[in-house]
N, C-alpha and C positions, 0 to 999 in steps of 0.2 A: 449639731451646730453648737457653739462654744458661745456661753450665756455674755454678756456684755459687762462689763462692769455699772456697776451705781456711783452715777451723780446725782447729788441730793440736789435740792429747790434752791440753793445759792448759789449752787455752779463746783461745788466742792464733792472730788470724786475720792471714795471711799478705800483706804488704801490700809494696809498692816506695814509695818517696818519690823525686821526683827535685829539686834541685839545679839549675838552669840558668842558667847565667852569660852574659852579652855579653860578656866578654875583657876588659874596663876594671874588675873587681874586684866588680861589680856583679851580684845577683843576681834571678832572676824571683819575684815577690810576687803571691799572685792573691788576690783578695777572692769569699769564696762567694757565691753568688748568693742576693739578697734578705737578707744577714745583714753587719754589721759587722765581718766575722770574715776574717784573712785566713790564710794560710798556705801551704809549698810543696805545687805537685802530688804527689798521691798516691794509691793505690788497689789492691786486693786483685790475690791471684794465684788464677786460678781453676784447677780441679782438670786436671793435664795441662800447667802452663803452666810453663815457666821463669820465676825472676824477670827476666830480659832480654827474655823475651818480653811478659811482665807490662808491665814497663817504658815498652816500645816503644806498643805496645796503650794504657798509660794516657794517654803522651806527647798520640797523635793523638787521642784521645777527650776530653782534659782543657782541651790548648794548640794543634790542630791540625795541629803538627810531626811528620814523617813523621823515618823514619831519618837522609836524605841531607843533612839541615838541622840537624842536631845531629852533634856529636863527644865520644865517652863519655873524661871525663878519667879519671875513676875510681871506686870505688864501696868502701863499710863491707866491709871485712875480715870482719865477725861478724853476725850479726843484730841489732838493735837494738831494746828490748821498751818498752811502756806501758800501763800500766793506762786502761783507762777511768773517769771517775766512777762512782759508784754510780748515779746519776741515769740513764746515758746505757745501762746495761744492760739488753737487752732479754732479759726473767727466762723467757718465754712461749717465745723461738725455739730452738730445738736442731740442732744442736751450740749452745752456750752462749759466746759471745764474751767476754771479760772485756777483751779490749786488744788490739793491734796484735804483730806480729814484723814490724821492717822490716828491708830491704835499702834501703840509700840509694845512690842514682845522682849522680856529677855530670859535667853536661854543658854543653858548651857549644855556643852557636848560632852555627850557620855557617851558616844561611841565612840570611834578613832577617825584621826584626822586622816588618813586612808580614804576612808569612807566619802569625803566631801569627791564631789565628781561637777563640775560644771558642766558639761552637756547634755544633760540626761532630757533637755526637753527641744522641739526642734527649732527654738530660736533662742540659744543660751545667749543670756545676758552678760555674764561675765567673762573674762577670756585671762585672770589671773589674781591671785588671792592673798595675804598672808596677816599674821595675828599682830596688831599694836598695842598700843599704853589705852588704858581706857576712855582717856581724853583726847588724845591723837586727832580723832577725826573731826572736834570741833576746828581745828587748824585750818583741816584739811578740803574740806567738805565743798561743795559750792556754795556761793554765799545766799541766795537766796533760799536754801534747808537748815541755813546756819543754827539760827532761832529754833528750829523745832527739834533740833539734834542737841543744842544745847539744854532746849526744857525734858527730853528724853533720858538723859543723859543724868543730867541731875537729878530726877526723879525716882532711876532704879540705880542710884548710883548705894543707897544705904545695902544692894543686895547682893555687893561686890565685897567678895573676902581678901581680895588681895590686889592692886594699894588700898589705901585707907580712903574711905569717901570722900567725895570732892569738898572742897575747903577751901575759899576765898587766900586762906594764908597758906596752904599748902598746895595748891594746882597751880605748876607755872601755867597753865593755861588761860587762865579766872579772866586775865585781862584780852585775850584774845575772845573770849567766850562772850562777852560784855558788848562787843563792839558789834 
């Protein structure tokens, strides 16, 4: 039987996000499967798990990337938190989720974009993929991950060699980001 994920004593279920770059400044975008909606891989820590183990485990189950085909650049200092809608809370199940505590991973691929396989698990999440601007997804994102994509984002942003770190004067983005 498949261990449950952890929600902690606030109602915040324990979650990793990873980040995955191709070294050219650009990062992985994956679109959910059967929905307009895209955003970075991510997915609970189940009870007994590291969030690196979490990680790894969501990696191949989400993007079909094994360890040896990624290189961990770095990862959020803190936990990183979000509410969910009111809409999206399921009032009926206990423990009682109200939002996310992430740990956010950034990795880069050192194996080949080949390699990325979306169904390798039997309820693939994603159904189509491909690499943007580093900032892109603050745009993009749904708005209520807004904030933790932007504190994500900014925080492994010094670990990106190509563009230049994010920059109030230099990220068309900054004003989007803000809001």
């Amino acid at each position: 039987m498949d261990k449950p994920c952890v929600i902690d004593s606030k109602g915040f279920r324990l979650n990793v996000g990873i980040i995955l770059t191709n070294g050219k400044g650009q990062v992985f975008w994956a679109k959910r499967i059967g929905q307009d909606a895209w955003q970075f891989p991510q997915g609970g820590i189940k009870a007994n798990e590291t969030p690196d183990e979490a990680m790894y485990r969501e990696l191949l189950e989400e993007i079909g990337l094994r360890p040896e085909q990624v290189e961990i650049l770095g990862s959020t200092r803190q936990w990183l938190y979000y509410y969910l809608p009111t809409h999206l809370i399921r009032r009926h199940k206990r423990p009682l989720c109200i939002g996310q505590k992430q740990r956010w991973y950034f990795l880069k691929l050192v194996g080949q974009e080949a390699d990325v396989c979306l169904d390798t698990s039997h309820t693939p999440e994603f159904d189509g993929w491909r690499w943007v601007n580093y900032w892109y997804p603050l745009r993009e994102v749904v708005s209520f991950k807004r904030k933790v994509y932007e504190l994500a984002l900014r925080e492994l942003a010094p670990l990106v060699t190509y563009p230049r770190p994010y920059s109030r004067t230099r990220s068309p983005y900054y004003k989007a980001a803000r809001s």
